[in-house]
C-alpha positions in Angstrom: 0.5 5.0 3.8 3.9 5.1 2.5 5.2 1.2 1.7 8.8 0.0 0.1 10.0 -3.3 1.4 6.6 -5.1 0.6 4.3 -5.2 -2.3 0.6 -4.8 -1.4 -1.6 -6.3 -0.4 0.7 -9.2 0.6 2.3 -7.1 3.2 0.4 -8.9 6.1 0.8 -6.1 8.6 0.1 -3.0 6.4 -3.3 -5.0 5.2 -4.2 -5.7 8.5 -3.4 -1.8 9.4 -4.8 -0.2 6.4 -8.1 -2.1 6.7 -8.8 -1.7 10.1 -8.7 2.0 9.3 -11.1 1.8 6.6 -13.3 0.3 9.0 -12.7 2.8 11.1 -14.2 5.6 8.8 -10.4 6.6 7.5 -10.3 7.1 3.4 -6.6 5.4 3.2 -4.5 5.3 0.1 -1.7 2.8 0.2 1.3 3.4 -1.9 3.4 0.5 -2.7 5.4 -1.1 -5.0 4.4 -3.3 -7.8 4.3 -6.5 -7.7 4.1 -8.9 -11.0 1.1 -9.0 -12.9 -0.6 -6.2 -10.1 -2.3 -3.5 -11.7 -0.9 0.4 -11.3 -4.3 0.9 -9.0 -7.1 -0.8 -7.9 -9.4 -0.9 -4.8 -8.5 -3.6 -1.9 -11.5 -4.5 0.4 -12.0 -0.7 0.5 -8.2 0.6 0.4 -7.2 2.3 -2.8 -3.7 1.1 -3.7 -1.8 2.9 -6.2 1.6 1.2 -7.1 5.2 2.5 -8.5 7.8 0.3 -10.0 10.9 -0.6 -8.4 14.3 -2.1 -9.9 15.4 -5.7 -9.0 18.6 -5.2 -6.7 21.1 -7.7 -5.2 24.3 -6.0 -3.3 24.6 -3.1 -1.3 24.9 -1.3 -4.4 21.9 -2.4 -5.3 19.6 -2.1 -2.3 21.1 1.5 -2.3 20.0 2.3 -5.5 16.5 0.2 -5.0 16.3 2.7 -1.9 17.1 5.5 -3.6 14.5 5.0 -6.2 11.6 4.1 -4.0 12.3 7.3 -1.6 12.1 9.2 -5.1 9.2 7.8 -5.9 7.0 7.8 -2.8 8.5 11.4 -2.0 6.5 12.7 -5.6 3.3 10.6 -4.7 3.2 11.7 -1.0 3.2 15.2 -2.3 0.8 14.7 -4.7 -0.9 13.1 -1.7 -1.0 16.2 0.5 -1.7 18.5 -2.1 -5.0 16.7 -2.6 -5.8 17.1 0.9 -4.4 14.3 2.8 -4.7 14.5 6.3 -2.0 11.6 7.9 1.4 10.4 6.7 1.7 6.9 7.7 5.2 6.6 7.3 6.6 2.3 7.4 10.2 1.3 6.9 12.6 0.1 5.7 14.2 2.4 4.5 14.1 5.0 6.8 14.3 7.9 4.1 10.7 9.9 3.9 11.7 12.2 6.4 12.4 15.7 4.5 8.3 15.0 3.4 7.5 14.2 6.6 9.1 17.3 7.5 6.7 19.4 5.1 3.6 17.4 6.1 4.1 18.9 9.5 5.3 22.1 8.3 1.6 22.2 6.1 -0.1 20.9 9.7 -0.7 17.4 8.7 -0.2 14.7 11.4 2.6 11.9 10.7 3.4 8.7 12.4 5.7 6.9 11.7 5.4 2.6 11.9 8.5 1.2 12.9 8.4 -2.2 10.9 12.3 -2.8 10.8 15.7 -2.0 12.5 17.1 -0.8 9.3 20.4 -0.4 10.5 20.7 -3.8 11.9 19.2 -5.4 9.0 21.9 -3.6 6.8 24.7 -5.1 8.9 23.2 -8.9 8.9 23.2 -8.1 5.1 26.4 -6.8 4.7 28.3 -6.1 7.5 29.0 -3.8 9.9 30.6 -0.2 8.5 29.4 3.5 8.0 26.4 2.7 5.8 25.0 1.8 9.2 25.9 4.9 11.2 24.0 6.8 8.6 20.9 5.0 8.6 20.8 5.1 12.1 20.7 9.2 11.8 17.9 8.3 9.4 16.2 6.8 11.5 16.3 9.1 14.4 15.0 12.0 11.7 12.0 9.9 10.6 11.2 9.4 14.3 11.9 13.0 15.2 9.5 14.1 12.5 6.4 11.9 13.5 3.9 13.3 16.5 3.3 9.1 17.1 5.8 6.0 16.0 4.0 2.7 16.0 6.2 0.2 17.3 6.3 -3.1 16.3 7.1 -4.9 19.7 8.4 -4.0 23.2 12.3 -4.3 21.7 11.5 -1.9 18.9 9.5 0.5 21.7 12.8 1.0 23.5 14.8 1.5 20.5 12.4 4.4 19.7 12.8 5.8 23.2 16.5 5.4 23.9 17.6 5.6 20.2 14.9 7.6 18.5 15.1 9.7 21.6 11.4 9.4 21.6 8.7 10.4 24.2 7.7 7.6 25.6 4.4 8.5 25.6 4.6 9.0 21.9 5.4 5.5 21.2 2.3 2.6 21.0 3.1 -1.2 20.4 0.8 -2.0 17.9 2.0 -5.9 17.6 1.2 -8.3 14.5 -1.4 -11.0 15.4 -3.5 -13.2 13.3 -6.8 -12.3 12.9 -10.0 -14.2 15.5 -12.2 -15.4 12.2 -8.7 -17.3 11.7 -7.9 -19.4 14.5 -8.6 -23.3 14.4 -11.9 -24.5 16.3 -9.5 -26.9 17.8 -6.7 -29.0 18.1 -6.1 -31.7 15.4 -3.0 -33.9 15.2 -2.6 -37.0 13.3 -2.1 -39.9 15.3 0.6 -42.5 16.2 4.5 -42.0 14.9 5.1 -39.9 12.2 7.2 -41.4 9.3 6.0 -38.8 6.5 6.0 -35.9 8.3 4.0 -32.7 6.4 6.1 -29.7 7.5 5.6 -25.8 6.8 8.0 -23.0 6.3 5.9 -19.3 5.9 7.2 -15.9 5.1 9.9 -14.0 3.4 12.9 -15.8 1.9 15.6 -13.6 2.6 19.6 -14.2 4.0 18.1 -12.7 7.4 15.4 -15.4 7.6 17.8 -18.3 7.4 16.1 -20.1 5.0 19.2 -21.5 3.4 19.6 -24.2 5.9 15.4 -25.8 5.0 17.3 -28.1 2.4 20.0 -29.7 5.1 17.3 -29.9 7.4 15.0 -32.0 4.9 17.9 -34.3 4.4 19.1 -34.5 7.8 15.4 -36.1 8.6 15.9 -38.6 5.5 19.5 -39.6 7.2 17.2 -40.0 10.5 14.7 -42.5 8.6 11.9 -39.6 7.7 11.0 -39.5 4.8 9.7 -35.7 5.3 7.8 -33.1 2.9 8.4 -29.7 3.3 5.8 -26.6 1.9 7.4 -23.8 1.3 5.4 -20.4 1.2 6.8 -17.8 0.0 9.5 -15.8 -2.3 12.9 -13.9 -1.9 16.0 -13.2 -3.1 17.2 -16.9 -1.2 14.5 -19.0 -3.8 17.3 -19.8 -6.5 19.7 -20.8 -3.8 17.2 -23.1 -1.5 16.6 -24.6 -5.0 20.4 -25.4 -5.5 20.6 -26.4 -2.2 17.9 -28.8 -2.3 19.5 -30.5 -5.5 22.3 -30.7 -4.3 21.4 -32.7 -0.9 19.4 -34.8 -3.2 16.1 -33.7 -1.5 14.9 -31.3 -4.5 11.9 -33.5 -4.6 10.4 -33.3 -1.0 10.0 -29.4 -1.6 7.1 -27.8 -2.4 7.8 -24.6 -3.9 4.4 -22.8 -3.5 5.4 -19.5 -3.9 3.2 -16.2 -3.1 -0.3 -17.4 -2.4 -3.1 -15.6 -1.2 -3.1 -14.7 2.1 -6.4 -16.0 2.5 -5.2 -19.3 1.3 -2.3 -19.4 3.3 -3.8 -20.9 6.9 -5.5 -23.6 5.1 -1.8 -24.8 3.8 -0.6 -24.3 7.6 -2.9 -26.3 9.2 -2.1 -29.1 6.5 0.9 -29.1 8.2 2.1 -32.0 10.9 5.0 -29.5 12.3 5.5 -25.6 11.3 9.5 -24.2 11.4 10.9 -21.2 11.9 14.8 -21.1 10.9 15.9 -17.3 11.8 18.9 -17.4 13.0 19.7 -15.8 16.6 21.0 -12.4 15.1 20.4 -9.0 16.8 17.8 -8.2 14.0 16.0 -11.4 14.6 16.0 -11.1 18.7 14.0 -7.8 18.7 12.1 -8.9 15.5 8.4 -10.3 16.3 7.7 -13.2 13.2 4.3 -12.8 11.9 4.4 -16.5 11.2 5.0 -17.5 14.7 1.2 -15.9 15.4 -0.1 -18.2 12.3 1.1 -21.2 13.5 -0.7 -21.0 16.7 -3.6 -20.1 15.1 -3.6 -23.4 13.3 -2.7 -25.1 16.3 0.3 -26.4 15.1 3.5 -27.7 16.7 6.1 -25.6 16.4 10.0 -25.9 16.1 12.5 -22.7 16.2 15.2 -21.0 17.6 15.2 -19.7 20.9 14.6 -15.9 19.6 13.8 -13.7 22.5 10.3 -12.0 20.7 9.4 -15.0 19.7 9.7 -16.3 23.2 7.6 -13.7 24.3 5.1 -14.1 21.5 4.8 -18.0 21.8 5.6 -18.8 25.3 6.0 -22.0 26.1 3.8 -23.1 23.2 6.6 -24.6 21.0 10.0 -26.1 21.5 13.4 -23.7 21.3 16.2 -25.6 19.7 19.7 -23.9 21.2 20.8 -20.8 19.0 21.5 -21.7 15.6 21.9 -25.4 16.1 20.7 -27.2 13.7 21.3 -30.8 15.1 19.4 -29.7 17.5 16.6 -28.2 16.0 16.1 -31.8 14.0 16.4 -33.7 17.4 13.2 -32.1 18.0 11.7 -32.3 14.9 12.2 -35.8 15.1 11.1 -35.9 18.9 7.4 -33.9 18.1 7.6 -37.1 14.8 7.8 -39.6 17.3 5.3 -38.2 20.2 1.7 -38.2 19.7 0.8 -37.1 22.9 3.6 -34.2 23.2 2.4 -32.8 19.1 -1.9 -32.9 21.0 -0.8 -30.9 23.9 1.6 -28.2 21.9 -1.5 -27.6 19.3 -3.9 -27.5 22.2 -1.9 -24.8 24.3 -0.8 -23.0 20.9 -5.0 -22.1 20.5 -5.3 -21.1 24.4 -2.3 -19.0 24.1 -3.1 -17.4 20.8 -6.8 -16.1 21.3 -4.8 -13.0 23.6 -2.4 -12.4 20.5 -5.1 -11.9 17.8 -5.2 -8.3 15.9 -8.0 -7.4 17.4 -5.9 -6.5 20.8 -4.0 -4.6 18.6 -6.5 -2.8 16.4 -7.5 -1.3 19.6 -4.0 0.3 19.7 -3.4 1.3 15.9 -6.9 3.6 16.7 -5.1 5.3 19.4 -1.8 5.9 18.2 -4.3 7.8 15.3 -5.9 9.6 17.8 -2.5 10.4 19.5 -1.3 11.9 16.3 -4.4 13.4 15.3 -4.8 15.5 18.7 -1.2 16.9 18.6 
């Protein structure tokens, strides 16, 4: 398994992937980059991880070099990789630039898929703008799913970008969608009672420009100007930290924060169901529409009430499980924050249908699909 954007294990989907094949009898090497103060290798609940080191970047330029780099890099080990016999190329993105090995791995009869994590090219213009940068990694990304016999798509939107875009066989392309895991889901509901003038809230995941994550510190204070008195957990690292932080001093609201950082993963739905209200603060951008957040699944596996944007995955992921604030509103999205603070009864019955609703989104369901996208590839 080939991984850039993510250091591992902390990359929730490739753990959940990679271990599921170990399970499954697969020997499966995962190389990633190297996060601080992880080892160059070492064993993972059975998956040997071996790490390269990758350059900070910030800018276009930057993310073009870091690219650059880690396509070097993975491009040597994969070879070394298939030299020593291995027998799939699990190919994840972004970026979308392993295609010339994938190439050879066929050309030597190995089997490659190709795990569709990311629309690259859309991510690049929410970054940076629309421009030719994007036309190109769009013809990368056709060549990396022309190369793989299977492409693992993360969703339905990313299945029909594969097939009208990748130019795909549809039969070629499996959802395999991110889901907490069973052992994970609350036993049951639990809400604290009456109105809530300290609410805990919860913000999980990656803290990058795409995720929105600037606007957490006018949120905390717009609650405070609404007679909260709020404190907010945040989980999690990014290029956006050092600007949250400024943020939040500057609003005055520095001290409601918790700046947790990366925790364990195993820690991590412990911290959620701590939490009176989870958020999600992705704004309503192409990227984010036809992106499925992995922390919308954790939330309703802690049974918590949820506020977000009205994102169309995560409409189909949650259902009517948590309340949609309008498209980028932010007034709104603290109306009903404040509205789930004020309602015991509405905070019970969103936690209770949260659990109902999440039991049929677990990984399990989708395990069943990673095995046979492997047996897809394996058998072409």
């Amino acid at each position: 398994m080939a991984l850039e954007n993510n250091p591992y294990p902390q990359d929730v989907r490739v753990r959940s992937e990679a271990e599921e094949l170990v399970a499954d009898g697969h020997d499966v090497v995962v190389l990633a980059p190297r996060g601080e103060r992880q080892p160059g290798t070492e064993t993972v609940n059975g998956v040997r991880v071996k790490r390269y080191r990758l350059p900070a970047a910030t800018g276009a330029a930057g993310f073009a070099f870091e690219y650059v780099v880690a396509a070097t890099q993975l491009t040597l080990r994969l070879l070394a990789e298939l030299v020593r016999g291995a027998d799939v190329v699990h190919l994840h993105n972004p970026p979308d630039l392993l295609f010339p090995v994938g190439g050879l791995a066929r050309v030597m009869g190995r089997a490659v898929i190709f795990d569709h994590h990311d629309l690259t090219p859309e991510l690049f213009e929410q970054k940076f703008g629309a421009g030719w940068p994007a036309s190109i990694l769009r013809w990368c990304e056709r060549m990396t799913m022309g190369v793989a016999q299977v492409v693992i798509a993360a969703n339905e939107s990313h299945r029909r970008i594969a097939i009208r875009r990748g130019r795909v066989d549809q039969t070629h392309v499996v959802v395999v969608r991110n889901g907490p895991r069973g052992d994970t889901i609350a036993h049951s509901p639990t809400t604290r009672k009456g109105v809530l003038k300290k609410p805990r809230l919860c913000y999980v995941g990656s803290l990058g420009s795409q995720d929105g994550v600037i606007l957490l510190p006018e949120i905390v204070k717009r609650l405070c100007r609404d007679g909260c008195e709020p404190v907010l957990d945040l989980v999690g690292d990014g290029p956006e930290l050092s600007t949250i932080k400024r943020l939040a001093e500057e609003h005055d609201v520095l001290e409601r924060i918790e700046f947790m950082g990366q925790v364990p993963h195993g820690e991590v739905p412990r911290i959620i169901r701590q939490a009176d209200i989870c958020l999600d603060v992705a704004p309503c951008t192409t990227l984010n529409h036809q992106s499925t957040m992995v922390k919308i699944g954790e939330y309703l596996a802690a049974g918590r009430p949820v506020v977000t944007f009205a994102l169309d995955e995560t409409r189909y992921t949650a259902g009517d499980c948590v309340l949609y604030a309008a498209c980028d509103d932010v007034e709104d999205l603290c109306a009903l924050i404040m509205r789930l603070c004020e309602d015991e009864a509405l905070r019970a019955s969103l936690a209770a249908e949260s659990l109902e609703r999440v039991r049929a989104l677990t990984w399990e369901h989708s395990a069943g699909w990673l095995r046979h996208a492997y047996a897809l590839a394996t058998a072409s």
